[in-house]
N, C-alpha and C positions, 0 to 999 in steps of 0.2 A: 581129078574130076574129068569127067566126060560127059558130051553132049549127043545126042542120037535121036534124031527125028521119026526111022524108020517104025512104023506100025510092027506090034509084038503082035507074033501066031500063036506065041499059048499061055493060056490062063496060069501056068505054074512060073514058079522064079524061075527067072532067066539064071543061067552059069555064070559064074562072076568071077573076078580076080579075089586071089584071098583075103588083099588090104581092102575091096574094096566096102565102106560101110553103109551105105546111104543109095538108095538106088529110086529111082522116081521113071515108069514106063509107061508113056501114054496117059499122062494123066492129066485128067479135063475136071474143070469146075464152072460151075456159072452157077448167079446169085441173079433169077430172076430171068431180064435177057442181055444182063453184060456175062460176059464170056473173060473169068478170071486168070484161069488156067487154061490154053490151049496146046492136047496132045503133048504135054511137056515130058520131056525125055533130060534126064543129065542122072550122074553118080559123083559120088562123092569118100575118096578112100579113108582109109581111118590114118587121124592125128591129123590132118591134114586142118587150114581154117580156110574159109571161104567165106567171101562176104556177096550178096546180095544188091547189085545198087541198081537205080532203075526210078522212074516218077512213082508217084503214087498211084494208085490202084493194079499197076503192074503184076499184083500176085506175088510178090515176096513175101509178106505176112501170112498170107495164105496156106504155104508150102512150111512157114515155122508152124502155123495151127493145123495142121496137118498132122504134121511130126510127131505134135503132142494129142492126135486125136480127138480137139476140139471141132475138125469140121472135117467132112469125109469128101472122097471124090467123088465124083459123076462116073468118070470112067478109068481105069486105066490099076496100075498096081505101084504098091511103096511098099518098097524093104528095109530093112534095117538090121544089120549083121545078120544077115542070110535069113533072118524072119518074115516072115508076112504079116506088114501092119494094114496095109487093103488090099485085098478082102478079109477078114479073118474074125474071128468072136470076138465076142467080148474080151472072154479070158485071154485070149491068143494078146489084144492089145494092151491086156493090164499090162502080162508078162513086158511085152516089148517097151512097155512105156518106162520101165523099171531102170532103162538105162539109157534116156535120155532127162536130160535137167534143162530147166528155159525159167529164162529172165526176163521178163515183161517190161513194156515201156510204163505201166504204172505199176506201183511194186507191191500190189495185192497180201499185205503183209496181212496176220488177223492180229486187230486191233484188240483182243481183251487175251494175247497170250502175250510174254514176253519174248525178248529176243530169245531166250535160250530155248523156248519152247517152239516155237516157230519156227528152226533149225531143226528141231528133237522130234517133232511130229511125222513126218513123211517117213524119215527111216525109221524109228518104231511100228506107226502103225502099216506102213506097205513093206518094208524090208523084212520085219521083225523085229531088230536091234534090239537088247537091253537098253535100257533107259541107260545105264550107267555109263555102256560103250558109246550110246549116242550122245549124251551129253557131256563126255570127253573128249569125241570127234566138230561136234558143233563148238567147243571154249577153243580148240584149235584151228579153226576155220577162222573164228570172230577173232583171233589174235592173228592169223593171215589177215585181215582185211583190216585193221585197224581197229576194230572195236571191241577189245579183250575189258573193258568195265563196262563195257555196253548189256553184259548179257542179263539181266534183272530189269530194265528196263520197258517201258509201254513202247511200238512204235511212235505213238504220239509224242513224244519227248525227242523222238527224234530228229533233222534235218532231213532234207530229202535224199542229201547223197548216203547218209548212212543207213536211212532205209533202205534204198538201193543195193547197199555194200552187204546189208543183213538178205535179202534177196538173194545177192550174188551166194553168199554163203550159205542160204539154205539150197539153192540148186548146187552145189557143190558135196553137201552133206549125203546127198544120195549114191555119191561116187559113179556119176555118168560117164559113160562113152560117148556120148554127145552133148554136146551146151550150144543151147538155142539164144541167140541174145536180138533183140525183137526194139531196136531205137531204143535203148539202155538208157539214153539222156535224152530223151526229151522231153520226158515230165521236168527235168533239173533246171534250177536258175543257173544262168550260165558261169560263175564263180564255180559251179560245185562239179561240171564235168570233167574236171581236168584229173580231179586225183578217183572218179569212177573209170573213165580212162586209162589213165597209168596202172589200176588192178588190174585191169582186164589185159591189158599187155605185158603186166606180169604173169599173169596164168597161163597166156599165149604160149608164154615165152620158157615156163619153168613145168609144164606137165603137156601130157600126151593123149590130148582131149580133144577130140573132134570139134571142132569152135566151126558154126553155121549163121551167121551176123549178117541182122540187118540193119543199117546205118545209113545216115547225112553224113556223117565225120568221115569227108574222103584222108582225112592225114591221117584217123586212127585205122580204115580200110588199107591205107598203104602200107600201114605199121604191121601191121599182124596177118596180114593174109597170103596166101601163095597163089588162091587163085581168087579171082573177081569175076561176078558173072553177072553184065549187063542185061536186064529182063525188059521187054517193051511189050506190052497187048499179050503180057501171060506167057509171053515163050523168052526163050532165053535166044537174043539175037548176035553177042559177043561174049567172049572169054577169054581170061589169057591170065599171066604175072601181074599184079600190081605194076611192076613198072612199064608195062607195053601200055596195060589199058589207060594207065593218068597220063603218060607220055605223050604215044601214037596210036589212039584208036583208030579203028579201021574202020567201024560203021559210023554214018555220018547220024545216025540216030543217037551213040554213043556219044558223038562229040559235039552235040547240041546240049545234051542233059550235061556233061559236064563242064559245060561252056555255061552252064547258069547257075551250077553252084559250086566251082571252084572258086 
């Protein structure tokens, strides 16, 4: 991951490293007259996980509904494996949306499909998939995650962690190069975060998926990340190893926020 504040001279992608997959250039948002994103510059290589920590309203959710084309910038460009997701068409952002997957803090499940279908849907109707392939690929997901008799089921039958866990697995079902994970437990009673938790640092830890996490759980930030990028007033003002920044931060802005919720 890299950070770079210097203003970009030309509207086309900038030249990149091969690994590198995530690219964010000068790019500004504001909702109204707060100023979410300022000029924000960072990249982000592939397989790599990086988590996001910083107060609220900082812009971290921001830059994941970005990713996913939910809100657009003001100014500036995103890439994503050397594609252009701003500026670019529509089509341009289907294509690119195609391979990223994102897990919401509430887990937007549709309440009159079942688990098996709710996994089966995205890659059929945006992939293509045979029904048959995708719902061979979705029974193996739901047995990764714990829920292999779960698939026949309503979400409403379910717990919150195992909707969750059905979430996780339908963003996995589309086989992304990136996974957007967006306070993954804070809809959860807190009994049920520990084993949505432990999936997610399984995944971390056993595939080669760009993980882009936004989290309070500084133990699971330590757990799974390589790099940590401290955001304050929309820019990114520290970064480093998980073990520098819970250690020894450098900015004193760093070590107030995490002076209040370690």
């Amino acid at each position: 991951m890299s950070t770079d504040q210097t203003p970009s001279k030309s509207p086309s992608p900038s030249p990149s490293p091969s690994n590198e997959l995530i690219r964010f250039e000068n790019v500004s948002k504001r909702f109204g007259e707060n100023t979410v994103l300022d000029n924000l510059c960072f990249s982000v290589d592939a397989g790599r996980h990086v988590t996001l920590i910083g107060p609220s309203g900082s812009g971290k959710t921001t830059i994941l509904r970005m990713l996913m084309t939910l809100e657009r910038p003001d100014t500036g460009t995103v890439d994503v494996n050397g594609d252009r997701l701003f500026p670019a068409t529509e089509q341009q952002r289907r294509e690119v949306r195609k391979q990223i997957g994102m897990v919401f803090q509430q887990f937007n499940l549709f309440p009159n499909m079942s688990v098996l279908r709710n996994i089966t849907e995205a890659p059929v109707r945006v992939l293509g998939l045979g029904r048959d392939e995708a719902e061979e690929r979705a029974r193996g997901l739901l047995d990764l995650v714990g829920l292999a008799d779960k698939a026949g089921a309503r979400p409403a039958q379910l717990s919150g962690g195992q909707q969750q866990r059905v979430a996780i697995a339908r963003a996995l079902a589309m086989r992304p190069k990136v996974l957007l994970l967006d306070e993954v437990t804070s809809a959860l009673d807190p009994e049920l975060v520990a084993g949505v938790l432990d999936l997610l640092r399984d995944i971390a830890r056993t595939t080669d998926i760009t993980m882009l996490c936004v989290t309070h759980e500084m133990n699971f930030a330590r757990d799974i990340s390589d790099e940590v990028l401290m955001f304050d007033s929309g820019r990114v003002i520290e970064s480093g190893p998980p073990e520098r920044i819970f250690s020894e931060p450098e900015h004193e802005r760093t070590r107030e926020f995490l002076g209040a919720v370690l």
